[in-house]
C-alpha positions, 0 to 999 in steps of 0.5 A: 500500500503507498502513502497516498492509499495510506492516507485516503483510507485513513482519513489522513488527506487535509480537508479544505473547502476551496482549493485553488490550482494556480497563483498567477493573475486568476488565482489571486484574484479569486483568492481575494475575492473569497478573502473579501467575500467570505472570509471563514472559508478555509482555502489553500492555493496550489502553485506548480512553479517555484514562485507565484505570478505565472506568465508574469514570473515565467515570461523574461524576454525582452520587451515583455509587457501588458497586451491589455491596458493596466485599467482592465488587467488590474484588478477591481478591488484594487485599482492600478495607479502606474503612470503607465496604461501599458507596463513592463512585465515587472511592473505587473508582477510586482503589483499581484504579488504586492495585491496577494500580500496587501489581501492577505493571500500570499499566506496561502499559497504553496509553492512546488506544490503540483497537481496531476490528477483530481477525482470526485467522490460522489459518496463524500461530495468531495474532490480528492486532488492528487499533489506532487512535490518538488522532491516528487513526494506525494500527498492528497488534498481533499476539497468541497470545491475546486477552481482551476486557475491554470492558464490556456497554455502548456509552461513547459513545452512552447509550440515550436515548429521543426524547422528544416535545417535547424542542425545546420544553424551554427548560431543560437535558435530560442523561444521566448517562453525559454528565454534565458538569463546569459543571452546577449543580442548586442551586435548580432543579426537577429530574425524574429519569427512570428507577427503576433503580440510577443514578436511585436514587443521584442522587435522594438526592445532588441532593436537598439543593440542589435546590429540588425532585427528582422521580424519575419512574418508568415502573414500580417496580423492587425496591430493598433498604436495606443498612447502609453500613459494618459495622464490624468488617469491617476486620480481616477483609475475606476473611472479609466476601468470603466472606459476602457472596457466599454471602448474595447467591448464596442470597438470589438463589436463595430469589427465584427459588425463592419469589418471592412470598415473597421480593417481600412480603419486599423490599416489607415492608422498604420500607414500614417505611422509609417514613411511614405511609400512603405509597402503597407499592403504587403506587410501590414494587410491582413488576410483575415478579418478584425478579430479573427485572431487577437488585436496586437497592442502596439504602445507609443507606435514603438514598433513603427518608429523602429521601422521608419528609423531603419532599426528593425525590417519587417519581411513578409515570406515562409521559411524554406530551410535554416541555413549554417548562418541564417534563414533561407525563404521560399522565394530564394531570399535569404536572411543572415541571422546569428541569433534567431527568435521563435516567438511561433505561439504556445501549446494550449493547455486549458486544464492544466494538464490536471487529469479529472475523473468523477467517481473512476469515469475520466472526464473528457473535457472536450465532450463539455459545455461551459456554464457560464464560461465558468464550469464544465457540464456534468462537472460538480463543484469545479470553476474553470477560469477562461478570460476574454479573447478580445479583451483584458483576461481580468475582467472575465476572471473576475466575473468568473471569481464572483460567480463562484462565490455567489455558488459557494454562498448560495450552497452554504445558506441553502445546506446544499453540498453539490453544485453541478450545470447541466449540458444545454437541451439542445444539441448546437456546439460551438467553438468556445473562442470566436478566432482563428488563432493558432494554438485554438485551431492545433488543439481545437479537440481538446477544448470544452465548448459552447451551447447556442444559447445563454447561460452556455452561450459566451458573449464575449462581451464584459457589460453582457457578461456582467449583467448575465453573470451577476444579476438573477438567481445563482440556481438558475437554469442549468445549474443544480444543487444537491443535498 
């Protein structure tokens, strides 16, 4: 018998009502807000890293940075009052963990501690979580509701292409996700594969020490310059919050209602932020419609100045082959390179990779429906949080921390033990984000769904979302509880 058997049979695993998995920005914004809602629930926060502040911790390459503005990925409860609308990857992380501390939440969190496994029990109405630890010790946590706070991507394992010819580079080929810490750029021929949010910071934060950037793209994606502070914010930040996610919730709307419209609109802007005659339609003219794929931000047109100052080029083109000093494209060209940057996307992994089974039966989430963009059908007492595709992540983890605790609040008054959503009564599904990005399409399978109508339908939108999610009963249609 090992030490997990030893403990499930004789009572030995922690009990908790809440168990949280994750203390990046969904983590601690659902701890605080069972700190402020419910401050007698005895919760604990599992994190797999060596530290807390997920992709904020993990993410080091140069130029790192906010894509949405600082208002809507702060928090709520506690507004961001930076100088800066867009701020550097430090300046986040500093304010969740300074966030976590100031709520008292830092205290419950436990590093190194990973999850592999998860199982209902439905004699006990509880989760029995299995946890490895960092000297692959393992134990087993008991817990009345779980919140799955992971993330949507793999930490470890980026989406990296194989590139042919990749033996034969003689320089140095890495992901941004692995960045690591003795890597110098200065003076060296750099190409930037990619065009989406994170080659469009890099190219211009390598682009002063560099002695050539080359973002090489396979398509153009649509890009909008915002100014990086505004500055009158800082007496009114809620204000600013507010603003902010109603600009960006009905700029989303107008896309998709004029797109063609809205795609001469963004295209426009960008022509005036670049020299005359610069090849706009080439480079910077996308195949797709506005928010097919995420908007990338582009703060102080910093990527424009680099390309009208000669510090960094853009080259539209598919790779053939890497070459012993570069990459060679399809069309003959070659670009000399001693340090190439694959910022080619990331794997999704919506769950974690947490293996969830109820009574023995795995669960497929794939073969799920979100509840309100919050729980999987057939799946008691378990929340996952999945932010806005088309907007800042926080607001919907929030939305998503609230609704929990009217669930936990509602369960606790009423005596109920078990809360469950049900599949939606008709048989339309669809996907659960509306783009066409890469790491959707690569891992479309494995995703959960949405049904076609409220409470399974998503919305994407925060004021719909806000009404719908916070307003009515919490045992609504859909959603069961049982003694």
């Amino acid at each position: 018998m090992n030490s997990n058997t030893d403990r499930l049979r004789t009572g030995e695993a922690e009990q908790l009502d809440v168990l949280i998995i994750g203390a990046g920005l969904s983590g601690i914004a659902t701890a605080c807000h069972l700190e402020r809602s419910l401050p007698h629930t005895r919760y604990a926060v599992l994190e797999a890293r060596p530290d807390t502040g997920g992709t904020w911790d993990l993410f080091r390459y140069p130029g790192v940075r906010s894509d949405s503005d600082m208002f809507t990925l702060g928090y709520s409860f506690r507004p961001w009052r930076g100088r800066s609308a867009v701020a550097d990857g430090g300046s986040v992380l500093n304010y969740l963990r300074e966030t976590a501390e100031e709520y008292g939440v830092s205290s419950r969190i436990r590093l190194g501690h990973r999850v592999f496994s998860a199982s209902w029990s439905g004699e006990r109405a509880r989760w029995l979580v299995r946890v490895r630890l960092e000297d692959d010790e393992e134990l087993v946590i008991s817990c009345g509701f779980l919140c799955l706070n992971t993330g949507y991507y793999d930490y470890e394992q980026p989406h990296l292409p194989e590139f042919p010819g990749r033996e034969r580079f003689t320089g140095r080929l890495v992901h941004p996700q692995l960045w690591p810490d003795d890597l110098s750029w200065a003076g060296q021929d750099v190409v930037v594969i990619g065009s989406g949010a994170t080659a469009v910071s890099m190219v211009p934060a390598l682009a002063p020490a560099a002695r050539r950037v080359i973002m090489l793209q396979r398509s153009p994606g649509y890009l909008i310059s915002l100014p990086a502070r505004i500055p009158w914010t800082g007496r009114r930040p809620k204000l600013e919050r507010l603003r902010s996610a109603t600009v960006t919730s009905l700029f989303w709307h107008l896309c998709r209602l004029a797109p063609r419209s809205s795609a001469r609109w963004l295209i426009g802007r960008v022509r005036r932020l670049l020299p005359p005659g610069y090849p706009v339609h080439e480079h910077f003219t996308p195949r797709y419609r506005p928010w097919d794929q995420r908007l990338c931000l582009v703060p102080d047109a910093d990527l424009f100045t680099a390309l009208a100052s000669g510090d960094a080029e853009v080259v539209t083109g598919t790779v053939d082959t890497l070459t012993e000093r570069g990459v060679r494209l399809t069309d003959g060209r070659e670009l000399p390179a001693t340090l190439i940057v694959a910022a080619t996307g990331l794997r999704l992994k919506l769950l974690g990779g947490i293996a969830l089974d109820l009574d023995g039966e795995p669960v497929d989430p794939g073969s799920t429906v979100m509840y309100k963009g919050s729980m999987l059908s057939g799946v008691p007492n378990l929340s996952v949080t999945v932010g806005y595709p088309n907007a800042s992540w926080t607001l919907k983890a929030e939305l998503t921390a609230r609704f929990v605790v009217r669930v936990l609040r509602h369960r606790r008054r009423c005596g109920y033990r078990v809360a469950v959503a049900s599949p939606p009564p008709s048989p339309q599904r669809l996907p659960l984000m509306p783009l066409t990005s890469g790491y959707l399409l690569r891992s479309a399978r494995s995703v959960p769904r949405q049904g076609g109508r409220w409470p399974w339908r998503l919305y994407h939108s925060f004021w719909i979302d806000t009404v719908l999610v916070r307003g009515g009963r919490v045992n609504g249609e859909g959603l069961t509880f049982r003694r």
